[in-house]
N, C-alpha and C positions, 0 to 999 in steps of 0.2 A: 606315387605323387601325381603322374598322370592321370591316372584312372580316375583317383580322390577328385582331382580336378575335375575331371568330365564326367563324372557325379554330380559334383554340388553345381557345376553350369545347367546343366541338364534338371536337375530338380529345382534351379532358380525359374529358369525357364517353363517347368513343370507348373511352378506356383504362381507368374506370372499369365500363364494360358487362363489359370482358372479364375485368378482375379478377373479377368478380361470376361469367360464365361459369368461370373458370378454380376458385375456390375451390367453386362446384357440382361441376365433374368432380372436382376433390381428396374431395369427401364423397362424390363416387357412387362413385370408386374404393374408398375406404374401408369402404362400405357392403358392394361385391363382395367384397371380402377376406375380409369378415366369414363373409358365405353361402359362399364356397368354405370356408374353412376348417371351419367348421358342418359344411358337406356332407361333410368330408376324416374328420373326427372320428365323424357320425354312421355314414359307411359303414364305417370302424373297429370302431365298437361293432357293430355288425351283424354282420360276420366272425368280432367275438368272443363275441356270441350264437349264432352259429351254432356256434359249437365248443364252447360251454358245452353246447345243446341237445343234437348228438349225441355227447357223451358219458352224456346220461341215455338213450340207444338202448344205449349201449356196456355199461348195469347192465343191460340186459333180455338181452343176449347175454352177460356173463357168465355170469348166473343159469339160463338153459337151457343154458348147456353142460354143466352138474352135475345131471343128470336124476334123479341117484341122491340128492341132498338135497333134492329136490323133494317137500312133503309128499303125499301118497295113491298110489293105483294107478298103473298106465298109462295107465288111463280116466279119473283123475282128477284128475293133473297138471297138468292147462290149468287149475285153477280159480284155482292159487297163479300161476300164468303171467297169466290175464287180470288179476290185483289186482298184478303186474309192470308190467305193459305200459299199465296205467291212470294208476299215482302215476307211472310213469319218463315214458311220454309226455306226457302231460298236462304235466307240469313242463318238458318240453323247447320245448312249444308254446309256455309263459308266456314262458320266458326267452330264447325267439326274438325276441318281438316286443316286449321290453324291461319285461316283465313279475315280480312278485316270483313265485318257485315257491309250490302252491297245494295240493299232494297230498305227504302222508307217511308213511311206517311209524313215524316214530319216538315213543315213549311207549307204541304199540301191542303186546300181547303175540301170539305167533302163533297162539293158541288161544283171545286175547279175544272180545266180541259182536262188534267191529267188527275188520274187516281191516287197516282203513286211516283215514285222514282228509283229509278235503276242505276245508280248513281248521280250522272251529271243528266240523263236523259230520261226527260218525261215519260210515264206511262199510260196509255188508255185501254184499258181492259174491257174487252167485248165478250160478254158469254149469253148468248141469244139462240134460242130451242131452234137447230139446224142451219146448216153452214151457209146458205144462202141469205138467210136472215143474219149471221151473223157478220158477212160481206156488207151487206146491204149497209149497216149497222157502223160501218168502217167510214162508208160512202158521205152516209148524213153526219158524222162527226167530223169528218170531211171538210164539208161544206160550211160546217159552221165555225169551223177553226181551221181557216185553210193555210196555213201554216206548218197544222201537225201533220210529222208524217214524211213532212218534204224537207225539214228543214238539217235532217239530221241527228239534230237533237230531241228526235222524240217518236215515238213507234206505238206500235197496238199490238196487244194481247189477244192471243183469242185460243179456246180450249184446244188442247195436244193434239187428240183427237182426229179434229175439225184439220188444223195444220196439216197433220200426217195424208191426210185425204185430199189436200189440195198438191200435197207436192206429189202423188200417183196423178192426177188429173194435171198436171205441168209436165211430169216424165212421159205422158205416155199412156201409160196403165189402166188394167182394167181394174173398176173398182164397183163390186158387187152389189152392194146395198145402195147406191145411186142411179136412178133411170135415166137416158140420154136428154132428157129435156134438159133437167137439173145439172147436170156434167156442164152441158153447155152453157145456161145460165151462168154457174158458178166461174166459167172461162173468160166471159164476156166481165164479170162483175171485176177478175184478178184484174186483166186488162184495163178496166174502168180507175182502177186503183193506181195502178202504175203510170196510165195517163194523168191523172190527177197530182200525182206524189214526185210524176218525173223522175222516178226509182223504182229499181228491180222491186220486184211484192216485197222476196224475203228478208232486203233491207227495213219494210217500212208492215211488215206485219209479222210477227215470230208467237213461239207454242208459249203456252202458260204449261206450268208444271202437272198439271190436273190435265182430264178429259171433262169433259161435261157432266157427264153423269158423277162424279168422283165428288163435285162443290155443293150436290142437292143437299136438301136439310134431312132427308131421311137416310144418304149413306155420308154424308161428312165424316160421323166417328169412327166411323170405318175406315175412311180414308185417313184419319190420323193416325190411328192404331196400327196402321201398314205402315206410314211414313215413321211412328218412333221407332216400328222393330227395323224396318230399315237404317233410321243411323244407329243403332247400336250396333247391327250387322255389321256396318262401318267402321264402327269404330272397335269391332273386333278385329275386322281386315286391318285395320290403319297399325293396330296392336301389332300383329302375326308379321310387317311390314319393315314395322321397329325392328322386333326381335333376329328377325333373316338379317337387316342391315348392322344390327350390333353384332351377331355371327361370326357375318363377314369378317367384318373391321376385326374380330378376333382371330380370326383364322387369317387375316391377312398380315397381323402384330404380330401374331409368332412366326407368321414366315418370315418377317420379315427382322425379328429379331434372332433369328437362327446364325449358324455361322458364314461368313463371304469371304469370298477368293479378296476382299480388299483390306480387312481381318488378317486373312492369313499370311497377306504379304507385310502387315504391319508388324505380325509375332513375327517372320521371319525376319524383316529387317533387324528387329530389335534382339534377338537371340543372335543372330550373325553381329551383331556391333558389340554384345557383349561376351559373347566368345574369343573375337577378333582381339579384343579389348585385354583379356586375360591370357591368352594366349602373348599378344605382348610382351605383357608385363613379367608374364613366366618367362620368355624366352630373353627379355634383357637381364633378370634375376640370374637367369644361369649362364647369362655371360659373367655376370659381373663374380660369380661365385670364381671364376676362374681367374680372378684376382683383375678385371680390365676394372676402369671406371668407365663412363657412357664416353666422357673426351679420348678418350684410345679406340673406339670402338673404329675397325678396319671398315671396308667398304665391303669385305666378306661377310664381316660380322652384321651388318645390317642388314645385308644378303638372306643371311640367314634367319635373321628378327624378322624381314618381311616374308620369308615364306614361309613360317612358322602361323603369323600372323594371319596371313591371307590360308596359309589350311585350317585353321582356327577358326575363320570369320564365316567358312565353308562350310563347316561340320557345325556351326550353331544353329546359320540357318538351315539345314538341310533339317538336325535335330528340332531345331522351331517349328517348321512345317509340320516334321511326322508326330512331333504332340502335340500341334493345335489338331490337325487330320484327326489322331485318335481320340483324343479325348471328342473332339464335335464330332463327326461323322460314324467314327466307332462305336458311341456310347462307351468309352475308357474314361474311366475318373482320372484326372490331371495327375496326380503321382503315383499310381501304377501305370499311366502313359509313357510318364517322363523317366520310369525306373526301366520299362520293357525296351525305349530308344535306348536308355545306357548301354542296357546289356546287349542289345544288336548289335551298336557299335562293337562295345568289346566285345564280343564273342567274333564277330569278322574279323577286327584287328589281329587276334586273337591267333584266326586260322590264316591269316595271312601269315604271320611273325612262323607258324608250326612247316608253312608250305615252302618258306623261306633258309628251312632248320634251323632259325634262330632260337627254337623251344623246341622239346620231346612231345611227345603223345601225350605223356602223363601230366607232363607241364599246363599243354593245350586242355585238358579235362577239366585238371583241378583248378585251373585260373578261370574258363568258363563258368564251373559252381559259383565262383565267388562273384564275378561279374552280375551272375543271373540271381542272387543272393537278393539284391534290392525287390528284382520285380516280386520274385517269392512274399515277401512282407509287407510290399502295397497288396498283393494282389489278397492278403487275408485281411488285409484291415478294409480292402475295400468292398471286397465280393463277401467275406466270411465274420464281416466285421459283427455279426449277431449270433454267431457259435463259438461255442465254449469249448475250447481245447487244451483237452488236460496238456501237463507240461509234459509226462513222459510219453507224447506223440506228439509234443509240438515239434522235434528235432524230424521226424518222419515225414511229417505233413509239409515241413519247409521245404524237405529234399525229395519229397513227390511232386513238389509244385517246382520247384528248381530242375527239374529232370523233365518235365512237362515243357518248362518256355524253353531250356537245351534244344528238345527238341521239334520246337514251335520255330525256334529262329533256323536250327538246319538247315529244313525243309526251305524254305522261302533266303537264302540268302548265301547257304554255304555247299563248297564240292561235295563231289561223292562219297571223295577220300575219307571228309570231316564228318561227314553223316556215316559213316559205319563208323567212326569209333562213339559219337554220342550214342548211336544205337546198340552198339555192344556195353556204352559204360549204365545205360537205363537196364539193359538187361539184368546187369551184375546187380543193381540196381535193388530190383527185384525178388533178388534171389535173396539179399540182405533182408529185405522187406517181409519177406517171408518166413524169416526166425524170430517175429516178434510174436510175443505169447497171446493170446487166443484174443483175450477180451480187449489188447492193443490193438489188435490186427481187424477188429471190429468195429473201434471207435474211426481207426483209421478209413476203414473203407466209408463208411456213413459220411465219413466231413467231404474227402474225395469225392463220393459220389455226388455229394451236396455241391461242390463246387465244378465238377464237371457240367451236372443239370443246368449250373447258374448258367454254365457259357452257352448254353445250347440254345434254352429257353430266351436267352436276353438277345440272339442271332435271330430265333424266330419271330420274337416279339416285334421285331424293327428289321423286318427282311421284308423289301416291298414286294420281291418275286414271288411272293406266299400271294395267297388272297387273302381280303381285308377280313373277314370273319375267322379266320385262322390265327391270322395276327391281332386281333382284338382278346382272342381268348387266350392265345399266350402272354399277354402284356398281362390279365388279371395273374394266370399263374406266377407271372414274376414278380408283383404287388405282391402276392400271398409269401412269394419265397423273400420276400424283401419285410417280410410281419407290417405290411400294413395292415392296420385295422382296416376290419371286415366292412364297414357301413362308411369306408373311406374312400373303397376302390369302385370306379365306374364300371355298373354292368352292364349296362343296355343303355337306349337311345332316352331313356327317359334320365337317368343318372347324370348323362354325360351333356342334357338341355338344363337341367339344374343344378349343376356346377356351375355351366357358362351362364346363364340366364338371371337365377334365382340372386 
């Protein structure tokens, strides 16, 4: 009756771990769903920023193909091309990278102070053949809008270039392709600027995206033809940027739907109340079998109810624990977990009752078979559950695997005493084993071996003290010992980006 009892506890608790297991993977799926589709939508949006972007390339190649309404000379036509190639790029960068556009013509006249805008703040674009003239060029705009500049709200353009050059000629630095007249020139002109504007240069003059040569009318398509393959580069990165953060967020949903010490204290509590719980109930039943009703019960007898109770409420959780432990941390499926806890139990109890002389040798053996009986028949439905065993070796195969966890739990839990009689009763064991006739004694070694392999390989597959290429290739062999299909199991880094990715 006891035993029966701390069976069907134990296999409640069994079936309770795994609903618990099962309704975690039901939320980690759901979590991945989540991230894949994110990721499905966000790389979406990114193919359609990229086509938004180069179409603002596609206004800068309209607009130089009409050379003839392009405002000035020959010589001067880069200058309406560079304040092109400033508001179109610039806007194509923004809305690359999921950005509102930032540069406009619109409100602007084409002969207004400012060319352009950079949002709230005026632009005046200066692209004048060499940096002095293109100073100079700041100075007379200057003068005729003396406002701009200083006011805050509004700044000058002028080629990257040219910028790059004047901030070596502010640091310090030598700078090669300039002769000391011009250096200096160019010093006095910054100064000039900054008197005038009453702010630092680099607030009141900043780089256009271009150099000078990059806006002329004989390399402009050139200089587009770089800028498209650029944002698509971009928008390869932006891609490769996704995919690493949807990874993550994957590799950090299964950690973090794994199993917790907060988990485990919730099985145990709940195993210990419903153990505690039965144990009760057993223990006032067997008062009451003794003819008391519950109003007779002595202050002994409750005595006895509660430590009945409280070693009841002991043994569930301790049993809670070591089947959530094995089944999550072992890789043990929930009822061969919660059959191999029964049988520790009783097999301990077992050699206590034999140490005690309350039971013989033979008593302690054959009660142990029967204890260890359950794990035997999870452990085939769960490790062997795809081999076929004929019936006259399934009585063999039980009492091999029953002689196996004997002496599984020995080792780990019972005296010396109790470990040579397991070991002598596996011997005898043996020697039975050995009288079965040829083509038995063949069926049976194959399932054995097959099931010994299972445990070996499932140890190496999820043994982190191996190295991870060791443990990757035994994880396929436990796939294959498990009949996954072949084009199912992850072999390499590409398999296992298009599981998660794809």
């Amino acid at each position: 009756m006891k035993s029966a009892t701390n069976n069907t506890v134990n296999q409640g608790i069994g079936a309770y771990v795994e609903y618990i297991n099962s309704v975690r993977a039901d939320e980690l799926q759901g979590v991945l769903g989540e991230i894949a589709n994110k990721l499905n939508e966000e790389l979406t949006q990114q193919d359609i920023n990229l086509i938004k972007a180069l179409k603002y390339v596609d206004n800068v190649r309209d607009f130089v193909s009409k050379p003839n309404e392009i405002l000035g000379s020959e010589l001067t036509k880069h200058g309406e091309i560079a304040e092109q190639i400033d508001v179109n790029i610039n806007n194509a960068r923004c809305v690359l990278n999921g950005l509102k556009e930032r540069f406009t013509f619109e409100g602007v006249g084409r002969t207004a102070p400012e060319d352009y805008l950079d949002g709230v703040q005026a632009v005046q674009s200066k692209f004048y053949n060499g940096l002095n003239n293109t100073l100079r060029a700041v100075l007379e705009h200057k003068e005729k809008y003396q406002y701009f500049g200083s006011d805050g709200q509004s700044y000058y353009s002028i080629p990257k270039d040219y910028y790059e050059t004047i901030q070596k000629i502010l640091n310090g630095e030598n700078v090669d392709n300039l002769n000391g007249r011009t250096i200096e020139t160019a010093k006095k002109l910054i100064e000039e600027i900054e008197k005038q504007t009453n702010r630092p240069f680099n607030d009141v003059v900043k780089p256009s995206i271009s150099d000078y040569s990059d806006v002329q009318l004989g390399k402009v398509n050139e200089t587009l033809d770089n800028e498209q393959a650029s944002l698509s580069n971009q928008a390869d990165a932006n891609k490769e940027v996704l995919k690493n953060n949807a990874k993550n967020d994957k590799a950090k949903a299964i950690d973090n739907s794994g199993p917790s010490v907060a988990e485990a204290a919730k099985v145990t509590g709940v195993a210990a109340a419903v153990s505690g719980g039965m144990s009760f109930i057993i223990s006032v039943a067997r008062k009451k079998k003794e003819g008391k009703s519950i109003t007779q019960f002595t202050a002994d007898d409750w005595k006895d109810i509660g430590i009945d109770t409280g070693k009841g409420t002991l043994k569930g959780g301790v049993s809670g624990l070591s089947i959530y432990t094995l089944t999550n941390f072992a890789n043990t499926p929930a009822p061969l977990a919660s059959a191999y806890v029964s049988a520790a139990f009783g097999v301990v109890n077992l050699a206590k009752q034999y140490r005690n002389g309350e039971i013989t040798s033979s008593d302690f053996i054959e009660n142990s078979q029967l204890v260890c009986m359950d794990s035997a028949i999870s452990a085939i439905g769960a490790g062997l559950g795809s081999v076929i065993i004929p019936v006259p070796v399934l009585g063999a195969v039980v009492g091999s695997i029953v002689a196996n966890t004997m002496s599984s739990i020995s080792k780990d839990y019972l005296e010396k005493k109790e470990q040579e009689l397991i070991g002598e009763y596996n011997r005898k064991y043996m020697i039975e084993i050995g009288k079965l006739d040829n083509e038995h004694a063949i069926i049976l070694s194959k399932i054995m071996q097959e099931y010994y392999m299972l445990g070996e390989i499932t140890i190496m597959a999820f043994d982190f003290n191996l190295n991870s290429k060791l443990r990757f290739e035994k994880s396929i062999d436990l796939a294959r010992l498990h009949n996954v299909n072949e084009d199912e199991i992850l072999k390499n880094k590409y398999d296992i980006d298009r599981y998660f990715l794809d």
